[in-house]
N, CA, C and O atoms as a GROMACS GRO file, in nm:
protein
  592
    1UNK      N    1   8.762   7.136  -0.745
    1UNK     CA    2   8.648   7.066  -0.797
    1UNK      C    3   8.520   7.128  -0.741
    1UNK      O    4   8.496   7.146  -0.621
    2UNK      N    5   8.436   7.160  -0.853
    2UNK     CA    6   8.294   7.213  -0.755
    2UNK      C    7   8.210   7.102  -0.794
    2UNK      O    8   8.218   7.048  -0.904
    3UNK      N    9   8.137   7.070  -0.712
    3UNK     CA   10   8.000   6.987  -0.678
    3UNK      C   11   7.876   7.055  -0.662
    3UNK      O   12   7.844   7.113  -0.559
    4UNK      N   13   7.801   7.047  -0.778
    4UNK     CA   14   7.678   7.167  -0.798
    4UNK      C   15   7.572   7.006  -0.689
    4UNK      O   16   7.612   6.890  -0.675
    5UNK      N   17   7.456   7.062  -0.642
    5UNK     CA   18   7.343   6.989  -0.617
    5UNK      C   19   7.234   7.060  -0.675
    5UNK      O   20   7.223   7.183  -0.677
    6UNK      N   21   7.159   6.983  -0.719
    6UNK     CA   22   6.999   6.972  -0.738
    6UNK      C   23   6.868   6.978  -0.589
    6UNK      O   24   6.830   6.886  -0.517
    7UNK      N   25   6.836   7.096  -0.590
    7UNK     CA   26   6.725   7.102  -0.483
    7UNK      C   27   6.617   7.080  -0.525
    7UNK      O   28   6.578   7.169  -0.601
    8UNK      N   29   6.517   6.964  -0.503
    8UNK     CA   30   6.424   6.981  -0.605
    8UNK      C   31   6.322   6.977  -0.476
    8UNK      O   32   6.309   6.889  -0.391
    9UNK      N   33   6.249   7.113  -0.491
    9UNK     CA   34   6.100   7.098  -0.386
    9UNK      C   35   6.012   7.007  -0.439
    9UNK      O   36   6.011   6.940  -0.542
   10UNK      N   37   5.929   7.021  -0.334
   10UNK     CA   38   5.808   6.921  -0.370
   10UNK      C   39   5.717   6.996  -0.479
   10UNK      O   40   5.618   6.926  -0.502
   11UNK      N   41   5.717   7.100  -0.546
   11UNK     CA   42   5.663   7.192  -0.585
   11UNK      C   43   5.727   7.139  -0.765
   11UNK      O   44   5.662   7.124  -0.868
   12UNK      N   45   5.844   7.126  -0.745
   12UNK     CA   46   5.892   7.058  -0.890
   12UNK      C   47   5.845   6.934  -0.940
   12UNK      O   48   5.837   6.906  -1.059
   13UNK      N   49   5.810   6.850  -0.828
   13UNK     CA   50   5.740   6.733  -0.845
   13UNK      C   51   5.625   6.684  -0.905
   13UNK      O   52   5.533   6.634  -0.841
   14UNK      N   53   5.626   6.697  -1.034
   14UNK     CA   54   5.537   6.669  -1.095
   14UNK      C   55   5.486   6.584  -1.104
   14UNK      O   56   5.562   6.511  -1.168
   15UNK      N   57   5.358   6.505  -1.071
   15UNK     CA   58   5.326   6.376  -1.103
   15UNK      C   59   5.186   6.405  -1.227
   15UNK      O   60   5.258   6.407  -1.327
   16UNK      N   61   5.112   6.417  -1.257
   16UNK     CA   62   5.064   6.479  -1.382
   16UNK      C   63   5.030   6.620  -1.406
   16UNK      O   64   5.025   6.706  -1.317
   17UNK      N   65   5.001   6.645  -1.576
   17UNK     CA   66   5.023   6.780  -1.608
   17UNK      C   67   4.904   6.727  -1.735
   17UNK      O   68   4.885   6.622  -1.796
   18UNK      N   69   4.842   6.855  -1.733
   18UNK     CA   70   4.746   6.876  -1.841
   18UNK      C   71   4.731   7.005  -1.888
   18UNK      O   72   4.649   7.077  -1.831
   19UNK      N   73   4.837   7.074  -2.040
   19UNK     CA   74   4.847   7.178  -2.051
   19UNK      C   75   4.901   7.266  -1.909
   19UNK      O   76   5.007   7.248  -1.849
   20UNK      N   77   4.794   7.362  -1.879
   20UNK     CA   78   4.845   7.403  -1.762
   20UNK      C   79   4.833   7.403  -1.604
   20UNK      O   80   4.866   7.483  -1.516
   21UNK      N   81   4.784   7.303  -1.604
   21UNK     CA   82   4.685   7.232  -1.517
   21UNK      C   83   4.812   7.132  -1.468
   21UNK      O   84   4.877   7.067  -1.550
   22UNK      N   85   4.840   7.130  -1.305
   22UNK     CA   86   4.993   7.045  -1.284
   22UNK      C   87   4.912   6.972  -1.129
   22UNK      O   88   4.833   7.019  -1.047
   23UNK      N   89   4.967   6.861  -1.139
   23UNK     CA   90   4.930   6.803  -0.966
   23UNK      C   91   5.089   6.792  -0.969
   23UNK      O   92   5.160   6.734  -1.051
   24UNK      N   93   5.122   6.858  -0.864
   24UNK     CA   94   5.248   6.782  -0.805
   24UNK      C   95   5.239   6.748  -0.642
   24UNK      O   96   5.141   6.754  -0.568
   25UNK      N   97   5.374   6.712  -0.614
   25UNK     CA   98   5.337   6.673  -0.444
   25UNK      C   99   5.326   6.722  -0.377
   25UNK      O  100   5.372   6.668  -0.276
   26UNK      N  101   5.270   6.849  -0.353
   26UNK     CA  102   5.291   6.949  -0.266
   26UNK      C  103   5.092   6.937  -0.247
   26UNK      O  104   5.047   6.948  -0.133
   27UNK      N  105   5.020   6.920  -0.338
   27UNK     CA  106   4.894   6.902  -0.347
   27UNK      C  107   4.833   6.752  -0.352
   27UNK      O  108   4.721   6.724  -0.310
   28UNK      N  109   4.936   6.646  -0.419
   28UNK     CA  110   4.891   6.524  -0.393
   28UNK      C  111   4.909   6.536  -0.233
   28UNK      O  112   4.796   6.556  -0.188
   29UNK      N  113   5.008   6.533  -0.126
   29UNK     CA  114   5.048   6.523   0.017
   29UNK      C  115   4.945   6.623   0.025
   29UNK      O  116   4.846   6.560   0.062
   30UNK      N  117   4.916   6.729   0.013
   30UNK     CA  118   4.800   6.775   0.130
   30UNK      C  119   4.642   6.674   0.101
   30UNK      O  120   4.596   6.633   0.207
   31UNK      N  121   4.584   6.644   0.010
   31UNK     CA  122   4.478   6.582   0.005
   31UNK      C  123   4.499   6.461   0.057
   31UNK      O  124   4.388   6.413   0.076
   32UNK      N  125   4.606   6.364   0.099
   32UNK     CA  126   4.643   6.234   0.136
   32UNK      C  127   4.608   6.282   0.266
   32UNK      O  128   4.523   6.221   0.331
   33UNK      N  129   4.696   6.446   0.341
   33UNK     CA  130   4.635   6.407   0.442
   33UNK      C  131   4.563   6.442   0.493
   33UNK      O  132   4.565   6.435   0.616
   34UNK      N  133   4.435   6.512   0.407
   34UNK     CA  134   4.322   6.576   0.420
   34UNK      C  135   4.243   6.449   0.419
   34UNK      O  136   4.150   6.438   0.499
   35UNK      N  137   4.275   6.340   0.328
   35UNK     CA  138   4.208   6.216   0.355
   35UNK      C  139   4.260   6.090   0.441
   35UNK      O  140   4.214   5.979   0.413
   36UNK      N  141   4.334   6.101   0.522
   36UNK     CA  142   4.386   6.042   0.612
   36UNK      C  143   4.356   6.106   0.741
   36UNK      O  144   4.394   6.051   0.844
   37UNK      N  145   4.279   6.239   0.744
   37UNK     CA  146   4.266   6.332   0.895
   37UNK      C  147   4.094   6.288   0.877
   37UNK      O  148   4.028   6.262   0.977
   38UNK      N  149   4.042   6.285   0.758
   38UNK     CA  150   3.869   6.261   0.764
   38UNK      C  151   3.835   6.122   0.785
   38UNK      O  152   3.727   6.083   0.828
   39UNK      N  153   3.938   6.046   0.752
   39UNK     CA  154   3.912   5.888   0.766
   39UNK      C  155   3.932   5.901   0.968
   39UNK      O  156   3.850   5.879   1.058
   40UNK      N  157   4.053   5.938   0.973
   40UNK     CA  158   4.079   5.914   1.105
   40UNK      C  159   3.960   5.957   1.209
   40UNK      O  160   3.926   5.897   1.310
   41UNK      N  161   3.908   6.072   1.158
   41UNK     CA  162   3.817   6.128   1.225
   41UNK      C  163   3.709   6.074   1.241
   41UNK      O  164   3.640   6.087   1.342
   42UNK      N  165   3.667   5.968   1.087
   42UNK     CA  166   3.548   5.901   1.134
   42UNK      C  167   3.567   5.765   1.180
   42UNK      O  168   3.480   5.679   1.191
   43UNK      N  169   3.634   5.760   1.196
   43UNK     CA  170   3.699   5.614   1.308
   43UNK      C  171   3.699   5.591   1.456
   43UNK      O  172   3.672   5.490   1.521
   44UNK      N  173   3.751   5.750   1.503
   44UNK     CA  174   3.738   5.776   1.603
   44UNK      C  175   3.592   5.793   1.671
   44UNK      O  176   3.555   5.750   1.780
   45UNK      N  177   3.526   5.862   1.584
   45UNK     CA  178   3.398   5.907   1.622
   45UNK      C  179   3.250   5.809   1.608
   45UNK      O  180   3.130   5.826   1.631
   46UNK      N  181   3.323   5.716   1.564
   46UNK     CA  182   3.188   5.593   1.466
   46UNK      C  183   3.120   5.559   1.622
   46UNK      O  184   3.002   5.532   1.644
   47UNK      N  185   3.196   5.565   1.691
   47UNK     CA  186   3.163   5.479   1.844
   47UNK      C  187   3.111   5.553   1.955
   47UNK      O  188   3.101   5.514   2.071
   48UNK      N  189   3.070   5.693   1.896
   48UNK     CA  190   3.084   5.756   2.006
   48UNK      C  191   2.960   5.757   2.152
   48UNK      O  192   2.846   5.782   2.113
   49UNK      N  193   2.967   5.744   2.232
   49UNK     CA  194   2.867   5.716   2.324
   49UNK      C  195   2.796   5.784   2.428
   49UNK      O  196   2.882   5.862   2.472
   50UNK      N  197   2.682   5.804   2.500
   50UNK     CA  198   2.672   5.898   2.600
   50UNK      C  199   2.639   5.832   2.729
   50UNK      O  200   2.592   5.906   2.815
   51UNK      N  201   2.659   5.667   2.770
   51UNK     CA  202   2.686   5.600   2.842
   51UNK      C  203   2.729   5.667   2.987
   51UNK      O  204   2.703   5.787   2.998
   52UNK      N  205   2.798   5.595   3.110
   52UNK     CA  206   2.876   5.607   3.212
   52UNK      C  207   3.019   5.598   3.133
   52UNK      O  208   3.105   5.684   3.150
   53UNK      N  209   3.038   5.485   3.045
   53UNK     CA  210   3.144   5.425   3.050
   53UNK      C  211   3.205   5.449   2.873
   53UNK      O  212   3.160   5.391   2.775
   54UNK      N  213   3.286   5.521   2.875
   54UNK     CA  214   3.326   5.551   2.742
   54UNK      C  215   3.480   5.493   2.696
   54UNK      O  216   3.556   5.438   2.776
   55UNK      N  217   3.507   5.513   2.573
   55UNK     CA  218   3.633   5.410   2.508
   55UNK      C  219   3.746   5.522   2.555
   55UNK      O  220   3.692   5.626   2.592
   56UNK      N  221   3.901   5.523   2.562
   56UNK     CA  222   3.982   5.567   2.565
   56UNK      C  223   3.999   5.708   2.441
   56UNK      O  224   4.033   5.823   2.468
   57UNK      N  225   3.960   5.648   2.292
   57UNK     CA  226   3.944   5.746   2.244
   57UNK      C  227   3.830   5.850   2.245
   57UNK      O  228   3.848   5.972   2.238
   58UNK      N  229   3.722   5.791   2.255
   58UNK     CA  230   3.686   5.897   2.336
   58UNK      C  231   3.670   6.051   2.441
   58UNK      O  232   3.632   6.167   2.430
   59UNK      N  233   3.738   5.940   2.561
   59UNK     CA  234   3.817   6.017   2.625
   59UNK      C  235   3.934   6.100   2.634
   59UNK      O  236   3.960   6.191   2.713
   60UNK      N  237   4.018   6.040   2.512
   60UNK     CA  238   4.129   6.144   2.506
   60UNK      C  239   4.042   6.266   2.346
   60UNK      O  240   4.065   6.384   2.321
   61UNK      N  241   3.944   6.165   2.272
   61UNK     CA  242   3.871   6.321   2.251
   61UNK      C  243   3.835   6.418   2.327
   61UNK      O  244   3.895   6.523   2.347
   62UNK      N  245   3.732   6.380   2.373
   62UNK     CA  246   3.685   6.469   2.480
   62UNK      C  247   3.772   6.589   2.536
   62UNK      O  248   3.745   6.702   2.496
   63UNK      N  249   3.892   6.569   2.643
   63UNK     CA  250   4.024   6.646   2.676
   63UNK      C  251   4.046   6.704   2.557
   63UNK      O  252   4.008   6.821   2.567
   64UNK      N  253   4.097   6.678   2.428
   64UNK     CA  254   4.149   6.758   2.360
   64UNK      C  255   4.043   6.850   2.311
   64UNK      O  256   4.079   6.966   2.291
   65UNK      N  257   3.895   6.812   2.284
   65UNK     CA  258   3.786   6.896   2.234
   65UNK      C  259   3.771   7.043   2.370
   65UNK      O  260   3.764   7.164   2.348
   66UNK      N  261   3.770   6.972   2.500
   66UNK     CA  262   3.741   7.052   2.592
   66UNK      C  263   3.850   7.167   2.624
   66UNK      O  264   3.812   7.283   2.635
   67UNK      N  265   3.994   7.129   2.640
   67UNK     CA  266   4.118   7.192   2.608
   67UNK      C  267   4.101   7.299   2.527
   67UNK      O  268   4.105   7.413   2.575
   68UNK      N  269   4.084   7.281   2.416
   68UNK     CA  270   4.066   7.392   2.304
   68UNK      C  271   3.967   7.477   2.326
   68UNK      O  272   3.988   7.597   2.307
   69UNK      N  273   3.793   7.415   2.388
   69UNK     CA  274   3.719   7.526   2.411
   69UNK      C  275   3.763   7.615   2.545
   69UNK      O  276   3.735   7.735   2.543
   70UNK      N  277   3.816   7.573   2.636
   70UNK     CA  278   3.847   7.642   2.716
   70UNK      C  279   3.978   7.725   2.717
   70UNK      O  280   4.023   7.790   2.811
   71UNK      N  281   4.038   7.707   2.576
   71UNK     CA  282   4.167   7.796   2.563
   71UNK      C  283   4.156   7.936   2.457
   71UNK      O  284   4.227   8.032   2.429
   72UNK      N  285   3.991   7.871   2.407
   72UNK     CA  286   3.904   7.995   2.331
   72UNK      C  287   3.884   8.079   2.415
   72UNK      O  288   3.923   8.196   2.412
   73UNK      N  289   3.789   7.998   2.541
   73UNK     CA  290   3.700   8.128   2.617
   73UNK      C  291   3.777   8.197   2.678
   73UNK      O  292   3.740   8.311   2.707
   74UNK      N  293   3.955   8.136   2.732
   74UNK     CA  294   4.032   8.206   2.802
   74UNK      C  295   4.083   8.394   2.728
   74UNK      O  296   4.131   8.497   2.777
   75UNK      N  297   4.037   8.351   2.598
   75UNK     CA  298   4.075   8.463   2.496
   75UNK      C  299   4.021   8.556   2.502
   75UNK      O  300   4.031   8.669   2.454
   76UNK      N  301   3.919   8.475   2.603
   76UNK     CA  302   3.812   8.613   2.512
   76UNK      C  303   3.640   8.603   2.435
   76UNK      O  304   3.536   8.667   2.452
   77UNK      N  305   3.673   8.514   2.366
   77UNK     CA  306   3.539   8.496   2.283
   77UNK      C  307   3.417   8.417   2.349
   77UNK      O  308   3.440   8.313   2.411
   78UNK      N  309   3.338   8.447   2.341
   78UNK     CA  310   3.192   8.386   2.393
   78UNK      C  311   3.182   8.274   2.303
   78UNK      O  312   3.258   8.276   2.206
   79UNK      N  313   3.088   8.161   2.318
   79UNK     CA  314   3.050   8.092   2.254
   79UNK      C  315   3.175   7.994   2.198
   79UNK      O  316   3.198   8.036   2.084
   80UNK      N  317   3.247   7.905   2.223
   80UNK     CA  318   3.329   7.874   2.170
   80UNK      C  319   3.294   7.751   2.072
   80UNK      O  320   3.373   7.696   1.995
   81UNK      N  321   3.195   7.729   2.087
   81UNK     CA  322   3.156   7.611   1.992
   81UNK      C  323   3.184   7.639   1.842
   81UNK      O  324   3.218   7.570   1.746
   82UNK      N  325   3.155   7.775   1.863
   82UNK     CA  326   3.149   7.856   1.717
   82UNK      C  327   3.310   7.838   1.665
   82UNK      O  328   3.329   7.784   1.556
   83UNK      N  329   3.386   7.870   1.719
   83UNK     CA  330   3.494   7.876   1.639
   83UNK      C  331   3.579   7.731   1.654
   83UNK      O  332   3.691   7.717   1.605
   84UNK      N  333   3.510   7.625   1.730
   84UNK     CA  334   3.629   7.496   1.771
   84UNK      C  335   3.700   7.488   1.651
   84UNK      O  336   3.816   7.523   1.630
   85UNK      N  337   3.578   7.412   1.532
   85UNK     CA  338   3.592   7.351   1.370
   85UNK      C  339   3.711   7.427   1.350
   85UNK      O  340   3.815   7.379   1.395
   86UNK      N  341   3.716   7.560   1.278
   86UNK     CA  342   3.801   7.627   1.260
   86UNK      C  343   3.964   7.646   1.316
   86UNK      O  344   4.070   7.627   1.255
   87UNK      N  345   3.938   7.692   1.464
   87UNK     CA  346   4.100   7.701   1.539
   87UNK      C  347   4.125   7.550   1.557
   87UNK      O  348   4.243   7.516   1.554
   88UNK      N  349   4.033   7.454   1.576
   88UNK     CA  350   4.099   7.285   1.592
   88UNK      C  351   4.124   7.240   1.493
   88UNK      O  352   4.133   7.117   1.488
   89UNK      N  353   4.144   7.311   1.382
   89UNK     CA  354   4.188   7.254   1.206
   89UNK      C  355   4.311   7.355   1.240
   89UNK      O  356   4.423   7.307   1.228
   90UNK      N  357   4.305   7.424   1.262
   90UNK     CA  358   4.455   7.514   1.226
   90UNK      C  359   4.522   7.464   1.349
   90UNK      O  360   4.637   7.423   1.333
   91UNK      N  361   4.469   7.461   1.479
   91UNK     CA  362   4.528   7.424   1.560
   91UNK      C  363   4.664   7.313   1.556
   91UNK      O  364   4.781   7.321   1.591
   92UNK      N  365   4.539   7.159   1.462
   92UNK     CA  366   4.639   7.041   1.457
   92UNK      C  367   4.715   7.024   1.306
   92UNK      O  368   4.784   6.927   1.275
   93UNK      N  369   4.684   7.154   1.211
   93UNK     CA  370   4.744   7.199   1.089
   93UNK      C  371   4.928   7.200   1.131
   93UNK      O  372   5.030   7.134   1.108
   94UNK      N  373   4.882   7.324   1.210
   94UNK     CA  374   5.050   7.369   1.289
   94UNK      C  375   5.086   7.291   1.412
   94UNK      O  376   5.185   7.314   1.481
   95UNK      N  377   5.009   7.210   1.431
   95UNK     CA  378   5.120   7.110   1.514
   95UNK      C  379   5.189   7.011   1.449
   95UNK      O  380   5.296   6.954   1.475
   96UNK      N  381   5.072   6.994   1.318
   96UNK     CA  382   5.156   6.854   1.234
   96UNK      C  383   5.297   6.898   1.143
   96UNK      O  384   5.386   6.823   1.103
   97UNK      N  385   5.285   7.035   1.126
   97UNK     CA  386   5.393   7.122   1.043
   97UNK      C  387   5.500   7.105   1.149
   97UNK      O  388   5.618   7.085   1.119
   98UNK      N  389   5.442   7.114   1.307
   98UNK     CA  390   5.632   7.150   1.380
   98UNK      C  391   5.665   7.030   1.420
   98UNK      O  392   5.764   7.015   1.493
   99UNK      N  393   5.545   6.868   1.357
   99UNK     CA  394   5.605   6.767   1.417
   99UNK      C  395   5.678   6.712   1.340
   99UNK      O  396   5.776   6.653   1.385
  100UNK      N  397   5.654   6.716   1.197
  100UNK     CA  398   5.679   6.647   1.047
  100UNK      C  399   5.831   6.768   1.044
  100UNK      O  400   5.938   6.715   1.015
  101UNK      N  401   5.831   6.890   1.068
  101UNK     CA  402   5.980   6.970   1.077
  101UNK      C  403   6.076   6.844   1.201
  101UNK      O  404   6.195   6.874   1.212
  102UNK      N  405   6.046   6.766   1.254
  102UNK     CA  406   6.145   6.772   1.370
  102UNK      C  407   6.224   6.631   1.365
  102UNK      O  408   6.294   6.578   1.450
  103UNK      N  409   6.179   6.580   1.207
  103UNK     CA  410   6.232   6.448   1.154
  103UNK      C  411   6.368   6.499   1.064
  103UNK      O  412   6.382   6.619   1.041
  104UNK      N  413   6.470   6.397   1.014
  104UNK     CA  414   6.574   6.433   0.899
  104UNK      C  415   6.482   6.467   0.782
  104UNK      O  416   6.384   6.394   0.763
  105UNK      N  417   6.505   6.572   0.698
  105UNK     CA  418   6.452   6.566   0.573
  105UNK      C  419   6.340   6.570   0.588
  105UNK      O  420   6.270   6.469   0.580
  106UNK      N  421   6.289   6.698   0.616
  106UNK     CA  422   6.179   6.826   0.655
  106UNK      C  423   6.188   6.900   0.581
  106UNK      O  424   6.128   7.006   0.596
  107UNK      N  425   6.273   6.876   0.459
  107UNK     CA  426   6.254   7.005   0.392
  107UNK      C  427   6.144   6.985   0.235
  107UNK      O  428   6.112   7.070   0.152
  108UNK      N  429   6.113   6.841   0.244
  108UNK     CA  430   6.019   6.788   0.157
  108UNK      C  431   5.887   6.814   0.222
  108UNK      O  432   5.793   6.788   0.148
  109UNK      N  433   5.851   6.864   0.351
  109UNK     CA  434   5.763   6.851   0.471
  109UNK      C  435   5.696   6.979   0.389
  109UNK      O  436   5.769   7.030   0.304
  110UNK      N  437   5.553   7.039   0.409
  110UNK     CA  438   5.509   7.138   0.369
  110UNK      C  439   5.522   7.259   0.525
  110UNK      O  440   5.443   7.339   0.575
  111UNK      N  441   5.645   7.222   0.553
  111UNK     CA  442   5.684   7.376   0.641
  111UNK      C  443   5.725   7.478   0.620
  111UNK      O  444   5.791   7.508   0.719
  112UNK      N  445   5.729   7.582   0.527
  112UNK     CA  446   5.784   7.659   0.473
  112UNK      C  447   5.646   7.800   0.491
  112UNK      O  448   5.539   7.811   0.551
  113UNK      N  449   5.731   7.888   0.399
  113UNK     CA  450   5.658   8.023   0.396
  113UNK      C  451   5.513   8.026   0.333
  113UNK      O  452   5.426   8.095   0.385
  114UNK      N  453   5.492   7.960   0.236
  114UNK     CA  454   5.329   7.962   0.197
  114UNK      C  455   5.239   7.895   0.282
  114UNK      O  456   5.121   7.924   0.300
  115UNK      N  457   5.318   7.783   0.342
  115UNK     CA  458   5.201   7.746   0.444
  115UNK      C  459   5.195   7.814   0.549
  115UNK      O  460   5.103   7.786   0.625
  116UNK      N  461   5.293   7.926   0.590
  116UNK     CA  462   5.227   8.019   0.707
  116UNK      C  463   5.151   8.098   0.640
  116UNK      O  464   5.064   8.164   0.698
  117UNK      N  465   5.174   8.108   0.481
  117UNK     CA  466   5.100   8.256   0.427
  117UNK      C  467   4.957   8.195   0.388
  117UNK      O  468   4.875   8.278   0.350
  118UNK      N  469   4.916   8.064   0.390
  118UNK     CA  470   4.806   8.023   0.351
  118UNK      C  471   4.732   8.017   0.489
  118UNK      O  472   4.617   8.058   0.503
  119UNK      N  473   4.807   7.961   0.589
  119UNK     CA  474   4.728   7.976   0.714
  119UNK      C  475   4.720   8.114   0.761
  119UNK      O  476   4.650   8.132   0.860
  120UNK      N  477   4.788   8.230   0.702
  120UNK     CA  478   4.754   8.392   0.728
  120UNK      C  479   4.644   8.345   0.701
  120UNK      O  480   4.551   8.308   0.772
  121UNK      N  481   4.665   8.349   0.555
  121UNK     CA  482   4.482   8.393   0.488
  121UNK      C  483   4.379   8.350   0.533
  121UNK      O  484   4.278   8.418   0.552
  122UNK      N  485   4.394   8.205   0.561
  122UNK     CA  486   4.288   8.133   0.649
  122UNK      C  487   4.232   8.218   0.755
  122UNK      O  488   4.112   8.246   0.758
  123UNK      N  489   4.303   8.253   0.828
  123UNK     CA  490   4.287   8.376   0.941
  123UNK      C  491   4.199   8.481   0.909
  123UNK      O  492   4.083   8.492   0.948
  124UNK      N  493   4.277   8.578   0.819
  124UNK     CA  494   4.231   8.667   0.759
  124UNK      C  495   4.075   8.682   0.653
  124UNK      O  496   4.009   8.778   0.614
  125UNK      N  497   4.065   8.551   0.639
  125UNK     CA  498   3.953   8.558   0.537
  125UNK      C  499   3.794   8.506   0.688
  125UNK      O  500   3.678   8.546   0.696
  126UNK      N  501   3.880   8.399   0.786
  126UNK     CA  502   3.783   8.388   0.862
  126UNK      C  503   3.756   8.513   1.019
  126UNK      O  504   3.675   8.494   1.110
  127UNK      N  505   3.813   8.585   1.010
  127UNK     CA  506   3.781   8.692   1.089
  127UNK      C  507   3.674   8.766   1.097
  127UNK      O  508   3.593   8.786   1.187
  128UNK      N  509   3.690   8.817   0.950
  128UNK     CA  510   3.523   8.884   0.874
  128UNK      C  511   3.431   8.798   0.900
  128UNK      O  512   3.349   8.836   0.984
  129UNK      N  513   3.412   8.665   0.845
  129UNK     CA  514   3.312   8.587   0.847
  129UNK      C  515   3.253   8.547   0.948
  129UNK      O  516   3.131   8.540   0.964
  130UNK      N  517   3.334   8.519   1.021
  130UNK     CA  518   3.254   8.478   1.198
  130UNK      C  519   3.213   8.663   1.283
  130UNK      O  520   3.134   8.678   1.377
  131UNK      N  521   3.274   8.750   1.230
  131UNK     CA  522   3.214   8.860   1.281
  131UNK      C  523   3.079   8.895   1.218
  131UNK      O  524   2.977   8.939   1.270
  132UNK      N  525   3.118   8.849   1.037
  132UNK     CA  526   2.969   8.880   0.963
  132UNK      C  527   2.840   8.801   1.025
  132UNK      O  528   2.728   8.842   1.056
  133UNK      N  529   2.890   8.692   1.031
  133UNK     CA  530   2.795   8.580   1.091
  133UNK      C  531   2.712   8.619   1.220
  133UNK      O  532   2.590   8.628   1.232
  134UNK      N  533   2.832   8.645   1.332
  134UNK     CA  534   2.762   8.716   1.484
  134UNK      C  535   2.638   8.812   1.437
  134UNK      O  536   2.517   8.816   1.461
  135UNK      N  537   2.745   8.899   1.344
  135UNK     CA  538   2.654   9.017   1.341
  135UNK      C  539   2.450   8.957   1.238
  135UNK      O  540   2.335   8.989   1.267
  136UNK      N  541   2.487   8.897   1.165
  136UNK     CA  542   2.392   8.832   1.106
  136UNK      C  543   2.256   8.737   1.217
  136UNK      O  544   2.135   8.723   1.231
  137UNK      N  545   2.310   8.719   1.239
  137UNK     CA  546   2.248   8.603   1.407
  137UNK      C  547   2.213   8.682   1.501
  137UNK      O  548   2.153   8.617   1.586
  138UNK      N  549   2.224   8.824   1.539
  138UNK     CA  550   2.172   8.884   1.659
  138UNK      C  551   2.076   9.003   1.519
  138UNK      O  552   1.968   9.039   1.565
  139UNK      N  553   2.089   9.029   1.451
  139UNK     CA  554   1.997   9.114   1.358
  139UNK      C  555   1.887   8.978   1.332
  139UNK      O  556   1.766   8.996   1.347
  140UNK      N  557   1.931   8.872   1.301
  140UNK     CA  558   1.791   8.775   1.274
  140UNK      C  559   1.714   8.768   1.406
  140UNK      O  560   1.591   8.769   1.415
  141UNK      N  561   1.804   8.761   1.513
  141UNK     CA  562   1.736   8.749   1.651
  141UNK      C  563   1.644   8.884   1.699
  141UNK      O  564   1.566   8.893   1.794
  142UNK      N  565   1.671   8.959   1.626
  142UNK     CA  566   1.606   9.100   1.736
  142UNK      C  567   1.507   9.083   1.596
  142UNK      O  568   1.400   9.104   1.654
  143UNK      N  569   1.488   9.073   1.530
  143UNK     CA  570   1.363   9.063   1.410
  143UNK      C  571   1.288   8.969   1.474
  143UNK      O  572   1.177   9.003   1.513
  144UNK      N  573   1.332   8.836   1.496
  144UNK     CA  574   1.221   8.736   1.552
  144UNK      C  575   1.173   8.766   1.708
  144UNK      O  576   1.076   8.712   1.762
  145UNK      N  577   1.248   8.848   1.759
  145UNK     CA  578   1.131   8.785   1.896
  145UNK      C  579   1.119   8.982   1.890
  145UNK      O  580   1.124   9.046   1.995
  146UNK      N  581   1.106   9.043   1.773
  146UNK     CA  582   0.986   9.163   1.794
  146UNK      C  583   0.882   9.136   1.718
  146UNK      O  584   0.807   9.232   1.700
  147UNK      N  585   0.850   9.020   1.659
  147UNK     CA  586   0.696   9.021   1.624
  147UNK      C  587   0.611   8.946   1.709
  147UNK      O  588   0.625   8.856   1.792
  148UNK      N  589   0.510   9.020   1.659
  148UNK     CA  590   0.375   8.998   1.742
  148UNK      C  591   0.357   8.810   1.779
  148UNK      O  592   0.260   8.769   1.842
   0.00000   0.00000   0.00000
């Protein structure tokens, strides 16, 4: 007796289609939790204070904000403010990928090969840009403080 199965990715999952135009779950789940990471974010931050005495979240912001800049500068790069936004989105991108892998039935999870190849590109496309940028910001700087 053979027993065929049905693998159906999240990618087959169609929930509407217009001509050629498709949402399935692979794009509904990332905007849920693109809007579940911006909500969270402004929840956390609504309160934020410059007091003696600050909230817990806060404080465990703080550590994780400071953590990251100091695991920039350990690299290497000057200025780490510049790149937090960036490596602290990919940062908690790929932690949520190896936490959501470590449940049964991870394979509905967006862990797979395009999301390392999308976070390549991410990489790859922001490399240039924060170098274009440096380079842009010290050419505006040596123009402004040589005039009269």
């Amino acid at each position: 007796m053979i027993v065929s199965t049905v693998n159906i990715t999240s990618d087959q999952q169609i929930f509407w289609q217009y001509g050629v135009v498709k949402l399935n779950e692979t794009i509904v789940t990332t905007w849920a939790m693109m809007i579940v990471m911006t909500l969270g974010s402004m929840l956390i931050t609504r309160k934020l204070a410059t007091e003696r005495t600050i909230s817990r979240w806060q404080s465990a912001l703080e550590i994780i904000v400071t953590g990251i800049e100091g695991q920039i500068r350990e690299v290497g790069l000057g200025e780490p403010r510049k790149y937090l936004s960036f490596l602290g989105t990919l940062s908690f991108s790929l932690g949520r990928a190896a936490y959501a892998s470590s449940f049964p039935d991870s394979s509905r999870q967006p862990v797979r090969s395009r999301q390392t190849a999308a976070l390549a590109l991410c990489v790859f496309i922001a490399v240039p840009l924060f170098g274009i940028r440096s380079r842009v910001s010290l050419v505006i700087s040596a123009r402004t403080s040589s005039r009269p």
